[in-house]
C-alpha positions as CSV (number, residue, x, y, z in Angstrom):
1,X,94.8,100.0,133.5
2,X,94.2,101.7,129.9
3,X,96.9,100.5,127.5
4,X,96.9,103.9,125.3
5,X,99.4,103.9,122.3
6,X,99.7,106.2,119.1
7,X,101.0,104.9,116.0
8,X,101.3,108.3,114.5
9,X,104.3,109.0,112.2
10,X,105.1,104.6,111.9
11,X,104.3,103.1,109.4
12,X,101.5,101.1,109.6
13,X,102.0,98.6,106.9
14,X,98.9,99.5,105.2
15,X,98.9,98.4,101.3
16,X,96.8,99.4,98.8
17,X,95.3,96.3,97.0
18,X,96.5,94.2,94.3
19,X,94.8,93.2,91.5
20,X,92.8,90.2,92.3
21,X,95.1,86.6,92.6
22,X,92.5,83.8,93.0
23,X,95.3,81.4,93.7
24,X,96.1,83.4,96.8
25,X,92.8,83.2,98.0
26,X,90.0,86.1,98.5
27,X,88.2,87.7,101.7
28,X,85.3,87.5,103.2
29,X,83.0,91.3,102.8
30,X,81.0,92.1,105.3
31,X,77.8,94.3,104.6
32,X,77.2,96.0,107.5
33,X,73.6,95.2,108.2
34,X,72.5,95.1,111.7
35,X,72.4,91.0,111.5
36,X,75.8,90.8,109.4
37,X,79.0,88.5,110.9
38,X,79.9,85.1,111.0
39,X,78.9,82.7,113.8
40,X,81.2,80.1,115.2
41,X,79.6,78.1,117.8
42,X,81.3,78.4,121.6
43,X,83.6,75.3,122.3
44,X,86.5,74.6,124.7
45,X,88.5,75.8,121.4
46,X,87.5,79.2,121.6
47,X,87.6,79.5,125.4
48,X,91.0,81.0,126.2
49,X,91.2,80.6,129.7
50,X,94.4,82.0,131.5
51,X,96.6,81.2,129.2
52,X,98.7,82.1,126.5
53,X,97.0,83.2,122.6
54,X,97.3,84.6,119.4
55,X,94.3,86.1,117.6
56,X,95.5,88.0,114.6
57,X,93.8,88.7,110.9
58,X,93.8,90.8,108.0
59,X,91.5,93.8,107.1
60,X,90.5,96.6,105.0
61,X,87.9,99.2,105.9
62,X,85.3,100.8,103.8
63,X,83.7,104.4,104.6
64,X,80.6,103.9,106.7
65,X,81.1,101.8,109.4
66,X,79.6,101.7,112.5
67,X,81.1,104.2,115.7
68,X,81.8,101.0,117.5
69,X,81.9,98.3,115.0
70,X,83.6,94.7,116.6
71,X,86.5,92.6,114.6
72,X,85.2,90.1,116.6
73,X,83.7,89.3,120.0
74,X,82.5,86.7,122.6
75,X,79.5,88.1,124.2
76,X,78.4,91.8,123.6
77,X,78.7,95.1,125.3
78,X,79.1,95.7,128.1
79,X,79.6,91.9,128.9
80,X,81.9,91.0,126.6
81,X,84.3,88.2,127.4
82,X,87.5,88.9,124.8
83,X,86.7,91.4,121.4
84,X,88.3,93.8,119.7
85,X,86.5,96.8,118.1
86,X,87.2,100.4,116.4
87,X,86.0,102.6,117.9
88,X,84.7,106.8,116.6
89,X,84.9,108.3,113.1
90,X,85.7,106.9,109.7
91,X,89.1,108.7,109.8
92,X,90.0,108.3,112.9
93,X,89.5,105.0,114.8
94,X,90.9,103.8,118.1
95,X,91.6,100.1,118.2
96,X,90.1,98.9,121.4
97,X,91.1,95.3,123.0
98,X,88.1,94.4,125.5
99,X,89.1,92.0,128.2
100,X,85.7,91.1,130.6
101,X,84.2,94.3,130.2
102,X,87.7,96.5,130.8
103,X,89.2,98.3,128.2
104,X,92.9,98.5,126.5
105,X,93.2,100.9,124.0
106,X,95.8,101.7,121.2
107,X,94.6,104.9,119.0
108,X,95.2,104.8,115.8
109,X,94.5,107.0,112.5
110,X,92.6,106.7,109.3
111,X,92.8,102.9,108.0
112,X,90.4,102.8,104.9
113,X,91.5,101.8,101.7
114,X,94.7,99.2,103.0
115,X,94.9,96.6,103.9
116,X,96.2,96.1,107.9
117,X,97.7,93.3,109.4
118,X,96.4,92.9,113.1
119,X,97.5,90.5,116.2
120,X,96.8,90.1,119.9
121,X,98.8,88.0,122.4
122,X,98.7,87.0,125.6
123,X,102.1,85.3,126.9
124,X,102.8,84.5,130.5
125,X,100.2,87.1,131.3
126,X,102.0,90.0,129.1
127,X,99.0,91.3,126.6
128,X,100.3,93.4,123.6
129,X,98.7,94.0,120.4
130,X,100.3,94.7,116.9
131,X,99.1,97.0,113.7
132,X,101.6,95.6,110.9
133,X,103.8,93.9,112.8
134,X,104.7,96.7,114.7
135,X,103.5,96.9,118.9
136,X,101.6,99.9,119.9
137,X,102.0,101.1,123.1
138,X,103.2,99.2,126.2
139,X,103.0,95.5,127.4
140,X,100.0,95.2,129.5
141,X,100.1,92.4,132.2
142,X,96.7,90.8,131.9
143,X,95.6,87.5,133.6
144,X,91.8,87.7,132.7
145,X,90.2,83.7,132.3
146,X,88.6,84.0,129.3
147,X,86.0,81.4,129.5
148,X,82.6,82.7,128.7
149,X,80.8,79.6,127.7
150,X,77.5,80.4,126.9
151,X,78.0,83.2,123.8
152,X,79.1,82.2,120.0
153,X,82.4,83.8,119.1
154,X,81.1,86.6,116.2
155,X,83.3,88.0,113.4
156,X,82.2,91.3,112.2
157,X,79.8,91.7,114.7
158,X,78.8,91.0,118.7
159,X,77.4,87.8,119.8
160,X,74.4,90.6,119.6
161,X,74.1,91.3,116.8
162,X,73.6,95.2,116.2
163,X,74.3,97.7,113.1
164,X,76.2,99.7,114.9
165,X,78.6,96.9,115.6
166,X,78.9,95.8,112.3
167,X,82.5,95.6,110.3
168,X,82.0,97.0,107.0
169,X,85.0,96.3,105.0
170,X,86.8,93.1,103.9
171,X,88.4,90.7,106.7
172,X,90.8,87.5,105.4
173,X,93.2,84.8,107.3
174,X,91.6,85.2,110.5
175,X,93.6,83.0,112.9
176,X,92.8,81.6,116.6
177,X,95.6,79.9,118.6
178,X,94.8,78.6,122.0
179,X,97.6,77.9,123.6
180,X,100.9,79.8,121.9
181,X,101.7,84.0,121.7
182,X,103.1,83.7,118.2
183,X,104.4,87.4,118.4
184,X,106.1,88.8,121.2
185,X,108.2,91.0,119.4
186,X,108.1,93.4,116.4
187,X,107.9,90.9,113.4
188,X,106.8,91.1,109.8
189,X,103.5,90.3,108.9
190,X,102.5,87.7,107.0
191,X,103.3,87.7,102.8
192,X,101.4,85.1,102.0
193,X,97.7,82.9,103.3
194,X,98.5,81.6,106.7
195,X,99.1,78.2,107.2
196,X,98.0,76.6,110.7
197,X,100.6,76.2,113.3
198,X,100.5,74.0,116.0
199,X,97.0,75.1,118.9
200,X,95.6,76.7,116.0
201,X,91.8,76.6,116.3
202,X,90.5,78.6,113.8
203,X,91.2,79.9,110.4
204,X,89.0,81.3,107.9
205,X,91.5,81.8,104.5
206,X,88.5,82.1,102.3
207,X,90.1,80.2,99.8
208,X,87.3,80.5,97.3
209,X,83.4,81.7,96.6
210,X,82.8,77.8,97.5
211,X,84.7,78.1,100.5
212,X,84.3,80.9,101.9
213,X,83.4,79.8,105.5
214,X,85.4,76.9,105.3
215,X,87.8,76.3,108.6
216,X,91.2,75.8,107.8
217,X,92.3,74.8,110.9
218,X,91.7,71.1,111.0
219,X,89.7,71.2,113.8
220,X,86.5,70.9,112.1
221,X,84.9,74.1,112.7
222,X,81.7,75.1,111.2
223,X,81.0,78.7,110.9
224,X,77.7,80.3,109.3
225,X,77.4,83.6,108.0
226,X,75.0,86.4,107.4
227,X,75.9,89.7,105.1
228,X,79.0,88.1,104.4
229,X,80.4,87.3,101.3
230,X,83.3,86.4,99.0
231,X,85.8,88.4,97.0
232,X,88.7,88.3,95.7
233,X,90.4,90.9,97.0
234,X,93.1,89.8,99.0
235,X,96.4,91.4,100.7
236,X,99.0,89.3,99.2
């Protein structure tokens, strides 16, 4: 069943940047090539199952991405097993939330030059998504087991990788939980880096140049990257 929303006239708690702040950590920049993303290797951690979640994370576009450029994904189209893409022109994407190959879809405007706060949840099989804290469009009841084993879950890009599903743009504080929906309501995003929480499985802060990659979560992840990079821009 398509889960359409519109966000137009809401805000959409998009903030221009601030000056750099080191102390509050950086992002990581993704270049767009047809090999760019970060590569975390498929575990039980990353294997949602039936259960409850909460993927969420922080971004800001640049002109020139791909038509169908992937946040992130487990497996690659048309076989995907969880992902979330954007989906047609520059100025004009439509947020799309893939669950085993179906589609649910929130449209959306122009979101270059902010930075967006975005979260998925799954809780006792209710699936809603967020754009700055803010639902769009209706709960969607969704049981799909999300246990593809075999592919490496991709940030910026499909398991595949492919230019055209390559982020271009900045992405920071991206944060699994396996286990809890930490939003079920409207809430206000984040201020500051997010701190893990308890089921938390992955979260890339990119705390520094050094640590760019480096899994906050204290589960030991390792992640490796291609066309992805450092800086200190940052939306707190």
């Amino acid at each position: 069943m398509p889960f359409l929303a519109s966000i137009e006239g809401r805000s959409a708690f998009g903030r221009p940047p601030p000056p750099p702040e080191t102390s509050r950590g950086g992002s990581i920049l993704f270049t767009a090539s047809s090999t760019s993303g970060i590569s975390i290797p498929n575990s039980a951690d990353v294997q949602m199952g039936t259960g409850d979640f909460t993927i969420e994370w922080f971004q800001y576009q640049l002109a020139g991405s791909g038509s169908f450029q992937r946040i992130f994904s487990i497996g690659s189209y048309p076989s995907q097993s969880i992902a979330a893409s954007q989906e047609g022109s520059d100025t004009s994407k439509a947020i799309y939330v893939w669950a085993s190959g179906g589609v649910q879809q929130g449209t959306v405007r122009n979101l270059q030059g902010a930075w967006y706060h975005f979260a998925i949840t799954r809780a006792s099989g209710s699936l809603r998504v967020f754009l700055g804290g803010t639902q769009i469009g209706t709960t969607a009841a969704n049981s799909t087991n999300f246990n593809d084993a075999a592919n490496v879950l991709r940030i910026g890009n499909e398991s595949s990788t492919s230019s055209g599903a390559a982020f271009n743009g900045y992405i920071t504080n991206f944060h699994w939980v396996k286990g809890t929906a930490l939003y079920t309501a409207n809430f206000t995003p984040p201020t500051q880096p997010i701190t893990p929480v308890a089921n938390t499985r992955l979260l890339l802060r990119a705390t520094t140049s050094g640590t760019v990659l480096s899994d906050s979560s204290g589960t030991g992840k390792v992640a490796t990257g291609t066309g992805a990079t450092w800086n200190s821009l940052t939306p707190f």
